[in-house]
BALOBA-1460 file (C-alpha; in Angstrom, 3 decimals):
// residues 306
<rec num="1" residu="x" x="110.440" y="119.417" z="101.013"/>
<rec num="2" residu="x" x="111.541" y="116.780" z="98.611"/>
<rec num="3" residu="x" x="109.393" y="116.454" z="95.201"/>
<rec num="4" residu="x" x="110.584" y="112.879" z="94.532"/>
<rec num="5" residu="x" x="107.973" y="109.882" z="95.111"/>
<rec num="6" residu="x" x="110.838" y="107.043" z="95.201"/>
<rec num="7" residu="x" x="109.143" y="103.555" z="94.255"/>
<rec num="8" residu="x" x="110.959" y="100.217" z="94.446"/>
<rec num="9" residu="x" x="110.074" y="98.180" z="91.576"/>
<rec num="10" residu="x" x="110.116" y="94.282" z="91.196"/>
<rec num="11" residu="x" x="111.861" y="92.996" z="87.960"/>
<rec num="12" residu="x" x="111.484" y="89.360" z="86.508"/>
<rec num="13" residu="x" x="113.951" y="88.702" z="84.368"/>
<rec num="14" residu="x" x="113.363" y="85.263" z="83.442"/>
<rec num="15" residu="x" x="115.509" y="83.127" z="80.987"/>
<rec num="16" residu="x" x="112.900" y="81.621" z="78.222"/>
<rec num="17" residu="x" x="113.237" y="78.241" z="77.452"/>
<rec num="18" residu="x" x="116.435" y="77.790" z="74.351"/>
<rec num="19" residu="x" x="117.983" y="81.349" z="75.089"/>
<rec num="20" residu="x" x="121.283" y="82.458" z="75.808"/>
<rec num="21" residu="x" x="121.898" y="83.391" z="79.731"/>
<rec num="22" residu="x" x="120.889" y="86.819" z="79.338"/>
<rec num="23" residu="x" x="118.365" y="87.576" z="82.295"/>
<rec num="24" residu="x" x="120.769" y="87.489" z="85.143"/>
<rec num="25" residu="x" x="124.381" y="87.619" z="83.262"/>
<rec num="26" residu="x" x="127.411" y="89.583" z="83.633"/>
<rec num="27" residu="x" x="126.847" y="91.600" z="87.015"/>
<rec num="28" residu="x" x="129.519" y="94.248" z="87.066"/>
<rec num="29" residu="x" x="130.439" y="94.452" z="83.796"/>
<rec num="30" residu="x" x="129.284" y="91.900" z="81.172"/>
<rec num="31" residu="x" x="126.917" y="92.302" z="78.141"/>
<rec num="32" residu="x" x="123.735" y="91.753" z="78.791"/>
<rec num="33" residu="x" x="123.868" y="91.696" z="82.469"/>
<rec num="34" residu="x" x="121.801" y="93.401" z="85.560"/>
<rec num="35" residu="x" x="123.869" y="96.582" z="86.184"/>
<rec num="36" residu="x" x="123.697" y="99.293" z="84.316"/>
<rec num="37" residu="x" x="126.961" y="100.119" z="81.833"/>
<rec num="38" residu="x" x="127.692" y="103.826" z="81.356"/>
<rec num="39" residu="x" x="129.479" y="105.120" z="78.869"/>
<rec num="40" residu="x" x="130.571" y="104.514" z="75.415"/>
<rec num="41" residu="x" x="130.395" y="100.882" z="75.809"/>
<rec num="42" residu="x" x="128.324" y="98.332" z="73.281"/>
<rec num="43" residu="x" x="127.428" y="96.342" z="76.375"/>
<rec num="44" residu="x" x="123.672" y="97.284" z="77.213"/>
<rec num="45" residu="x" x="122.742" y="95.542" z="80.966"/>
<rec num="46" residu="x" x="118.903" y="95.281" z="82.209"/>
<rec num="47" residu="x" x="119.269" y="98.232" z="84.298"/>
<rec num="48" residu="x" x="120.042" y="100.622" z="80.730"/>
<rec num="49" residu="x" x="116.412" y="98.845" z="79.438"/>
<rec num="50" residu="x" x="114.941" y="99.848" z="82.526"/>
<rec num="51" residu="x" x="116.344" y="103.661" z="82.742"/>
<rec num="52" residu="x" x="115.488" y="103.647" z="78.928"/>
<rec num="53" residu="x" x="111.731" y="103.106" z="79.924"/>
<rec num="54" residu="x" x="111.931" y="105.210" z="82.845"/>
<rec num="55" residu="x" x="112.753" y="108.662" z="80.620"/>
<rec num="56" residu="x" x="108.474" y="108.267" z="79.158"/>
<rec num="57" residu="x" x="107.834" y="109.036" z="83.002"/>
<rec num="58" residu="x" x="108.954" y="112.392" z="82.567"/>
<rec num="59" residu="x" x="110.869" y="113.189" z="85.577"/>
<rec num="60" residu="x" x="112.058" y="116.177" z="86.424"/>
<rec num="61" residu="x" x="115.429" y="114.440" z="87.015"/>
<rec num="62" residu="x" x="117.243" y="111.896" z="84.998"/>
<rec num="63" residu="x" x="115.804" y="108.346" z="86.906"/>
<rec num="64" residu="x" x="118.373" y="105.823" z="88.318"/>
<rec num="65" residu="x" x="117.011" y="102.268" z="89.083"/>
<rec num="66" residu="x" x="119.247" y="100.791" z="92.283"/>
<rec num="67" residu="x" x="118.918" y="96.726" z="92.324"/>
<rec num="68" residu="x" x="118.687" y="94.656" z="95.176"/>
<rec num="69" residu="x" x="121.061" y="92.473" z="94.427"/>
<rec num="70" residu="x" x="123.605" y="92.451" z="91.158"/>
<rec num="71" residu="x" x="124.695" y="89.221" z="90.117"/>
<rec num="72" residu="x" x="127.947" y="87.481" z="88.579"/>
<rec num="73" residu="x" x="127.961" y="86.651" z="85.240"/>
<rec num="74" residu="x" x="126.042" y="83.603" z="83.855"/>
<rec num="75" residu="x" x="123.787" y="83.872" z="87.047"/>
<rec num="76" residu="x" x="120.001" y="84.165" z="87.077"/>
<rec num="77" residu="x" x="116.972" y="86.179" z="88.861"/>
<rec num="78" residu="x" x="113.872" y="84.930" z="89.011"/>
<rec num="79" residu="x" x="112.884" y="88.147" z="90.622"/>
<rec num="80" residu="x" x="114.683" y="91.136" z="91.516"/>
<rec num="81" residu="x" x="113.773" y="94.449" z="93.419"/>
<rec num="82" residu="x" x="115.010" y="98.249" z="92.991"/>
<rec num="83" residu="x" x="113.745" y="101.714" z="93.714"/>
<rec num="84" residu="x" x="113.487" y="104.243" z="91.877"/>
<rec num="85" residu="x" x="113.264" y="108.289" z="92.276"/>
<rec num="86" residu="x" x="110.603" y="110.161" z="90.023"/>
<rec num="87" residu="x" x="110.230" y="114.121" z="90.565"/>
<rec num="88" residu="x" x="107.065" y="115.547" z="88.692"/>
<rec num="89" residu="x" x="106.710" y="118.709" z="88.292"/>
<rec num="90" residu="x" x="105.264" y="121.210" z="90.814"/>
<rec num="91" residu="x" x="101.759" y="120.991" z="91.405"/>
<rec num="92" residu="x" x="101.258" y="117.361" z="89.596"/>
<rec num="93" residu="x" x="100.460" y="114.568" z="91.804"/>
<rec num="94" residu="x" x="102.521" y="111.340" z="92.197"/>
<rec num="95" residu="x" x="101.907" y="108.790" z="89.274"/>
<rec num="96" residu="x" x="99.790" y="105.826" z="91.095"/>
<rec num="97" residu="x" x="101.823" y="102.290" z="91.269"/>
<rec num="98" residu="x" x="99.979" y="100.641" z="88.892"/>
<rec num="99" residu="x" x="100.555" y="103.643" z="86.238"/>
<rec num="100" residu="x" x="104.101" y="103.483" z="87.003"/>
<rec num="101" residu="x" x="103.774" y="99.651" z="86.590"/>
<rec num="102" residu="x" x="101.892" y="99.836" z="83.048"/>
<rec num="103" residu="x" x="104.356" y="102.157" z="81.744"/>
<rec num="104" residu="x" x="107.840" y="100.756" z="82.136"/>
<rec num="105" residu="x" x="105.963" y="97.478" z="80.899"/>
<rec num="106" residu="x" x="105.139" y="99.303" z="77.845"/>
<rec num="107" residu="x" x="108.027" y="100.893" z="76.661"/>
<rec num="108" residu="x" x="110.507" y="98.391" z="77.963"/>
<rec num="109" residu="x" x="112.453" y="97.135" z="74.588"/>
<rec num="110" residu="x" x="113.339" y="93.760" z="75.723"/>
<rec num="111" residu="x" x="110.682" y="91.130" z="76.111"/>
<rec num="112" residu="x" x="112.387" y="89.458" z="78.785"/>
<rec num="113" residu="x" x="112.405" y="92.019" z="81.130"/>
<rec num="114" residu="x" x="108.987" y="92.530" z="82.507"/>
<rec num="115" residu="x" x="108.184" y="94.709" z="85.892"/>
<rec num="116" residu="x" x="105.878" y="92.647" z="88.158"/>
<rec num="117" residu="x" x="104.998" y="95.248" z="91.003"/>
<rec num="118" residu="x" x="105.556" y="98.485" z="91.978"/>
<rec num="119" residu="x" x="105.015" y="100.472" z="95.340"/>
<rec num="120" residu="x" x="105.202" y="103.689" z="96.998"/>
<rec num="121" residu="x" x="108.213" y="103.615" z="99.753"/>
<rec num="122" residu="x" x="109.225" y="105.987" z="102.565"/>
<rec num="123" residu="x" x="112.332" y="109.087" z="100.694"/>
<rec num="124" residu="x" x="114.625" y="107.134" z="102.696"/>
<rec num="125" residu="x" x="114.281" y="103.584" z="101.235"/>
<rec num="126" residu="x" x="117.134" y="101.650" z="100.115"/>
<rec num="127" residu="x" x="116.451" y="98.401" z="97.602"/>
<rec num="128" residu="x" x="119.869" y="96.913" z="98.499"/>
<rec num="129" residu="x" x="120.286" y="98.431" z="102.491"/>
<rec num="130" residu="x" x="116.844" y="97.736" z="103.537"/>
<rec num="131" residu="x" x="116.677" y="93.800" z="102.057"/>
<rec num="132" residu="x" x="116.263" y="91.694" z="105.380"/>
<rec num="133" residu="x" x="116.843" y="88.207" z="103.703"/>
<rec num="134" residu="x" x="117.985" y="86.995" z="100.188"/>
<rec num="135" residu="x" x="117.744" y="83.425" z="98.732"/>
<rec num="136" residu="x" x="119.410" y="81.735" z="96.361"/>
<rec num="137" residu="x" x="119.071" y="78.428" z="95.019"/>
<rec num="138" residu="x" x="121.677" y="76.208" z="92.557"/>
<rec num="139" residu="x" x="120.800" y="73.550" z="90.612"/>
<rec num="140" residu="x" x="122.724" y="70.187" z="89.991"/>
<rec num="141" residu="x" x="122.076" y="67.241" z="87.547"/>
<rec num="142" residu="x" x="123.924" y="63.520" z="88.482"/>
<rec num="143" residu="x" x="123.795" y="60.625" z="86.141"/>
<rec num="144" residu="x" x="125.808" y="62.632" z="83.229"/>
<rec num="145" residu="x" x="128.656" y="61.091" z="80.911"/>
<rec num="146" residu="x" x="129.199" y="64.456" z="79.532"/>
<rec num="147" residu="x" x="127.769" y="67.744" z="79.905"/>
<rec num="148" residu="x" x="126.243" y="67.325" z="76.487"/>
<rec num="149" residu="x" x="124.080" y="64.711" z="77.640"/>
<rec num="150" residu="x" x="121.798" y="67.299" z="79.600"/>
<rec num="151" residu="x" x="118.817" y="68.271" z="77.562"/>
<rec num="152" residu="x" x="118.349" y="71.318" z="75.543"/>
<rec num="153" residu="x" x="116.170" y="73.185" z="77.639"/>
<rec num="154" residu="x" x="118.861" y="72.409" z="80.816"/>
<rec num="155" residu="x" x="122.260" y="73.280" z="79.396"/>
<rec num="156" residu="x" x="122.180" y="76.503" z="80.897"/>
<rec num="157" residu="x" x="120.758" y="76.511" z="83.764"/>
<rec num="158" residu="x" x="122.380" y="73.684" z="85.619"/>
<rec num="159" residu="x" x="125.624" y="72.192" z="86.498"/>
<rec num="160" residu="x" x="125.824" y="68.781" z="84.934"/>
<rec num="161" residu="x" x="128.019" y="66.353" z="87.056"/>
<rec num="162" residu="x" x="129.839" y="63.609" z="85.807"/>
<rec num="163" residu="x" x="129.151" y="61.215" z="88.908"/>
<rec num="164" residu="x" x="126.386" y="58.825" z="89.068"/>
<rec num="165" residu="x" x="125.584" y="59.914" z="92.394"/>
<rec num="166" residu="x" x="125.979" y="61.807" z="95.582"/>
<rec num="167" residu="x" x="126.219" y="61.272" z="99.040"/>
<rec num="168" residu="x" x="123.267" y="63.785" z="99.822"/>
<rec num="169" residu="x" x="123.109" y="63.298" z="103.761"/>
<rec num="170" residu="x" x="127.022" y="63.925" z="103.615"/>
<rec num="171" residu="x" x="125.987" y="66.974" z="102.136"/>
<rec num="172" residu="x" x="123.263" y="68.406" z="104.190"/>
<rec num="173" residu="x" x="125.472" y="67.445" z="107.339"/>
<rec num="174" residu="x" x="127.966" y="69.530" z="105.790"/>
<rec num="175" residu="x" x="125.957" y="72.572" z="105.187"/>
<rec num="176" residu="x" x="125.200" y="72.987" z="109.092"/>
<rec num="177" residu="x" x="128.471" y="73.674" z="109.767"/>
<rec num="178" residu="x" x="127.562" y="76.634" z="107.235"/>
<rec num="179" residu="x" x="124.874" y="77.779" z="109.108"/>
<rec num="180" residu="x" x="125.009" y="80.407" z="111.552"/>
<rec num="181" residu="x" x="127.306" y="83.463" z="111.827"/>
<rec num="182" residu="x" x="130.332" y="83.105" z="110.623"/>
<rec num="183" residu="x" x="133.822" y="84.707" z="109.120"/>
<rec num="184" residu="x" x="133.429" y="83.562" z="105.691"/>
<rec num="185" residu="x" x="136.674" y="84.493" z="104.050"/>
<rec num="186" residu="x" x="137.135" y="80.925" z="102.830"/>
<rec num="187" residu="x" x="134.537" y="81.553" z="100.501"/>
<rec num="188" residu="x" x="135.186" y="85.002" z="99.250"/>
<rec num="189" residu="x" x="136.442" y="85.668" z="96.353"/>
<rec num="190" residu="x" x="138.829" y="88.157" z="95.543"/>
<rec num="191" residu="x" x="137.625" y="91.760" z="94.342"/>
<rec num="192" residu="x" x="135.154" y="91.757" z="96.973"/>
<rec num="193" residu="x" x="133.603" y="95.353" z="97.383"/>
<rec num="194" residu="x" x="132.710" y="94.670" z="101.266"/>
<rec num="195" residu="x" x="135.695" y="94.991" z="103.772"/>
<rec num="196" residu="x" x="133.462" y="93.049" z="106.470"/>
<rec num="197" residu="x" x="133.566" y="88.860" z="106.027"/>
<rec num="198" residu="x" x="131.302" y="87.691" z="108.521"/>
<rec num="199" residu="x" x="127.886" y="86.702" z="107.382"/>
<rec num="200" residu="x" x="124.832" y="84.834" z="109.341"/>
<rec num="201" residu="x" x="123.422" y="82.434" z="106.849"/>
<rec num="202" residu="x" x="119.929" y="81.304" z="108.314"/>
<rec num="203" residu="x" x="119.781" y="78.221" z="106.415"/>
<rec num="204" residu="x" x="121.298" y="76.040" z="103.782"/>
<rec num="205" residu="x" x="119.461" y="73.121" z="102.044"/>
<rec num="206" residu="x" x="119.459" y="70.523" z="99.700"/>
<rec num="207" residu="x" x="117.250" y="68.411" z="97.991"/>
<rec num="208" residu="x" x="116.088" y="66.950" z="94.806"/>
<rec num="209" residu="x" x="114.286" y="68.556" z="92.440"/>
<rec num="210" residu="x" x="112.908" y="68.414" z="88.971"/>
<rec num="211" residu="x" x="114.110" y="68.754" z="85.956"/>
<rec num="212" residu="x" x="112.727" y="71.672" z="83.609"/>
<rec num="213" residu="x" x="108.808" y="71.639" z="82.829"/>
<rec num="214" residu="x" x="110.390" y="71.872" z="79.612"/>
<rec num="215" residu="x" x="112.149" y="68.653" z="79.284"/>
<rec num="216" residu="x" x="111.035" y="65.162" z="77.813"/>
<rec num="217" residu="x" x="111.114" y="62.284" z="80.263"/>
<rec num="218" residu="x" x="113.669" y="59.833" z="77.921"/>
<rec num="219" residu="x" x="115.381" y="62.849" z="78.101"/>
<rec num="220" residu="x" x="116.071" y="62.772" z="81.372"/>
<rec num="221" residu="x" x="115.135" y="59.347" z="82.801"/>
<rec num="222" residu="x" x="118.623" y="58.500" z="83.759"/>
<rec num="223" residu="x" x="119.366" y="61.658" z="85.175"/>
<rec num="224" residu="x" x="118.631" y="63.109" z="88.856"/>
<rec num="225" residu="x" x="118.291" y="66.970" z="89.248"/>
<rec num="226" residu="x" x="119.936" y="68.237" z="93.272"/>
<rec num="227" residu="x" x="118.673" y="71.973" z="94.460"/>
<rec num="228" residu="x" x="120.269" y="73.577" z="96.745"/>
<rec num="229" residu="x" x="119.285" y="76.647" z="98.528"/>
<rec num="230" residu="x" x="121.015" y="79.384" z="100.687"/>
<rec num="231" residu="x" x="119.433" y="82.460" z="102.437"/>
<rec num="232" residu="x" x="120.892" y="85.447" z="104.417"/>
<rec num="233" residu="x" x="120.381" y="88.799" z="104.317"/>
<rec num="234" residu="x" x="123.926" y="89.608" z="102.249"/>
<rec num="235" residu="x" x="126.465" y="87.581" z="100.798"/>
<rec num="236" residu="x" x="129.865" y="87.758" z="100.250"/>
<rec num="237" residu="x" x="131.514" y="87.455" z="96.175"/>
<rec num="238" residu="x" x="130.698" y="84.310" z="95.028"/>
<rec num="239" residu="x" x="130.344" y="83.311" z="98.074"/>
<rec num="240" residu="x" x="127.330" y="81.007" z="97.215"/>
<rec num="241" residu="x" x="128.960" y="79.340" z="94.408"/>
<rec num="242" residu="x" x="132.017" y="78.581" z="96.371"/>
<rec num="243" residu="x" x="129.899" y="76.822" z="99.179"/>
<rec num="244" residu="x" x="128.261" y="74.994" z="96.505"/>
<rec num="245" residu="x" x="131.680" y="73.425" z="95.123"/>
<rec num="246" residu="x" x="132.702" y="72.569" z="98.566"/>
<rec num="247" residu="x" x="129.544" y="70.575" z="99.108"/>
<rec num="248" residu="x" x="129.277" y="68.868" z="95.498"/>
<rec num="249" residu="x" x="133.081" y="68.031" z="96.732"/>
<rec num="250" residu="x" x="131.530" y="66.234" z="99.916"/>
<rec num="251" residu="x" x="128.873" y="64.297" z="97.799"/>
<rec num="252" residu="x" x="131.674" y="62.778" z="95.491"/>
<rec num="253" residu="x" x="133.657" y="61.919" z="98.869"/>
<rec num="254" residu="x" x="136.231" y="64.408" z="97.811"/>
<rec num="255" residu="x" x="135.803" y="65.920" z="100.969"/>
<rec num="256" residu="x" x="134.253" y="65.221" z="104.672"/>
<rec num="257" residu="x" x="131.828" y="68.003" z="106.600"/>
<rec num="258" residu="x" x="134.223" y="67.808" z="109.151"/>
<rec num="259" residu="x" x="136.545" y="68.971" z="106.340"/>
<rec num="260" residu="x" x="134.516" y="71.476" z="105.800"/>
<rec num="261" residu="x" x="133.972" y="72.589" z="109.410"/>
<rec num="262" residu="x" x="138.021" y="73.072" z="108.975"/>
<rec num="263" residu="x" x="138.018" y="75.352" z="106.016"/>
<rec num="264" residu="x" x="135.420" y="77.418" z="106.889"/>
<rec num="265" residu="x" x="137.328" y="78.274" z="110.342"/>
<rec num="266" residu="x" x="140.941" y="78.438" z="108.148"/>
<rec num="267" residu="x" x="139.242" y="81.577" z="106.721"/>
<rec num="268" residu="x" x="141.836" y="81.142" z="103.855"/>
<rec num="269" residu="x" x="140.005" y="81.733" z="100.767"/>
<rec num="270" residu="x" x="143.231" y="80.130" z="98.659"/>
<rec num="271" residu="x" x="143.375" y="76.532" z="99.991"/>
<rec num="272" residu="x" x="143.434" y="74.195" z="98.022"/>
<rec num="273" residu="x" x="139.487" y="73.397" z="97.816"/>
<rec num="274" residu="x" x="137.655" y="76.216" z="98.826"/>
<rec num="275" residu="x" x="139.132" y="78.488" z="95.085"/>
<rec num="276" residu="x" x="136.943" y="76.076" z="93.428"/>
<rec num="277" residu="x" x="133.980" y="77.980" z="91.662"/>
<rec num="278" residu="x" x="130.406" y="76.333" z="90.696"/>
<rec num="279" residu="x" x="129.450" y="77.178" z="87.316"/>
<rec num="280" residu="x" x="127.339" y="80.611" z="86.791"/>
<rec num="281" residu="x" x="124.592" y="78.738" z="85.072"/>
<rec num="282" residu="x" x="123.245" y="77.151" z="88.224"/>
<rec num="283" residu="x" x="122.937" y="79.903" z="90.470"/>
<rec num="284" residu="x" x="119.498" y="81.739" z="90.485"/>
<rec num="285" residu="x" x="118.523" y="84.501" z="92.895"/>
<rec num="286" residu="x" x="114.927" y="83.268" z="93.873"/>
<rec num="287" residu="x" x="113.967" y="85.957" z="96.172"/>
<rec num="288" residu="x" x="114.355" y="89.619" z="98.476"/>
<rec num="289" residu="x" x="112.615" y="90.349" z="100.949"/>
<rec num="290" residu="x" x="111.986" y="93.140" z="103.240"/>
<rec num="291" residu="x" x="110.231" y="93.381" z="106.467"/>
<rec num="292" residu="x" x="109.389" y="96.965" z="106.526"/>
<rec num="293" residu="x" x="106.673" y="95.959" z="104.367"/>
<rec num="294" residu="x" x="105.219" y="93.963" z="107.120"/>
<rec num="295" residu="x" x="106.940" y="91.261" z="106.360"/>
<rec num="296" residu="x" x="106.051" y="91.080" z="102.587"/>
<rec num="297" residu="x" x="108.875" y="90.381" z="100.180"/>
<rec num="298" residu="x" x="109.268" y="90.392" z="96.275"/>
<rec num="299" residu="x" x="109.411" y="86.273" z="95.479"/>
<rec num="300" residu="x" x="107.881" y="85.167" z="92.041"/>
<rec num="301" residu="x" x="105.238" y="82.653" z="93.474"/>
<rec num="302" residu="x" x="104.069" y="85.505" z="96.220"/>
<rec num="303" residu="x" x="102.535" y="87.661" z="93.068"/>
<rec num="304" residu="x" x="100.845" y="85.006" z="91.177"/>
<rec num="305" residu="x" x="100.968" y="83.953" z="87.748"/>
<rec num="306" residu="x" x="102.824" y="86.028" z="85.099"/>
């Protein structure tokens, strides 16, 4: 019989307001970023703070968090999920939850890292397998001369365009061509770890939005703040950032949607518009969520006020 009590964890790793990008950066193998880095490297990612918390536990084994969802670099999480094993010894019971909670909080040496939630799963649980449905959202700002122009608290965690304006219905009739299942090699970049393209994204949207709670208004009176959001259980390598770059290409009029009907059926991830990238610094995972908890996912306005 296995001793382990495995318990996914939620992790907010919010960006405060005049920091560098260091809650979601560097994925695979930046400093700073979500996955752990083994080894004799000076790069320390979130998942090293939260193993280095983990050892007060006392587990019988060495603990290993497994994230949700890793992230490329420059990207953010507003919240994350990832499950972890703990083994006590024989004859001690299973640390509650909220003990489990309470302790990684405490010994956690980053203050941006903080562990919202924690709760007991079946042995076989998988954070990243058993997700049903991941969103992401990317923010725009219109109305810049020059990136510089976007206030302080913005700079890095939007994409500033240089166009007064953009065609937003061109946009959003764009995106449906998105929607559905699909091959989405277009927008797959290369060094992809999945071997399977095709992807069902349930819905794509955009919208405005507002700029940060921590921005003056002459700041940004002349400017107008886009978000757009994607969700699907999986995604391909920047495969959200490319669809964004295609679609801020149909708001300038650099493209048509039935352009982009065409590239998304070329499934040619080298033509000539689809290799464009968004910036990192818009991209923020927003939520996971996982229906074997009757529905009940791990999204930062779902657990109240933190």
């Amino acid at each position: 019989m296995r001793r382990c009590t495995p318990l996914p964890v939620t992790v907010l790793c919010p960006q405060p307001p005049g920091s560098s990008s260091w809650a979601g950066r560097g994925g695979w193998d930046s400093e700073s970023g979500v996955a752990a880095v083994r080894g004799n490297h000076r790069a320390v990612g979130v998942q090293n703070f939260l193993e280095e918390a983990a050892k007060r536990l006392n587990s019988v084994e060495p603990i290993r968090f497994t994230i949700s969802s890793r992230t490329d670099a420059g990207v953010h999480a507003l919240s994350n999920a990832a499950h972890l094993d703990i083994c006590r010894r024989s004859g001690l019971p299973p640390y509650s939850p909220e003990v489990v909670t309470q302790a990684l909080n405490t010994h956690l040496k980053h203050r941006d890292i903080r562990v919202l939630k924690a709760f007991r799963v079946p042995n076989d649980f998988h954070a990243r397998r058993a997700a049903t449905s991941r969103t992401y959202l990317y923010r725009l700002a219109t109305g810049c001369s020059w990136p510089d122009q976007l206030p302080v608290f913005e700079q890095n965690v939007c994409w500033a365009l240089q166009t007064k304006c953009l065609d937003v219905a061109a946009m959003q009739e764009a995106a449906q061509h998105l929607v559905g299942t699909h091959d989405f090699s277009a927008f797959q970049s290369a060094g992809s770890p999945t071997t399977n393209p095709v992807r069902t994204l349930r819905r794509v949207s955009v919208s405005s939005g507002p700029a940060s709670l921590f921005t003056l208004p002459q700041e940004s009176r002349k400017l107008q703040f886009w978000t757009l959001e994607f969700e699907s259980q999986s995604f391909l390598y920047r495969q959200v950032r490319r669809m964004t770059a295609v679609l801020v290409a149909v708001g300038q009029g650099t493209l048509t949607p039935t352009q982009v009907k065409a590239i998304l059926e070329s499934q040619d991830p080298l033509g000539k518009y689809q290799t464009r990238v968004a910036p990192a610094r818009g991209l923020f995972l927003k939520s996971v969520l996982y229906d074997d908890f009757g529905k009940r996912g791990w999204d930062r306005k779902d657990l109240g006020p933190h």
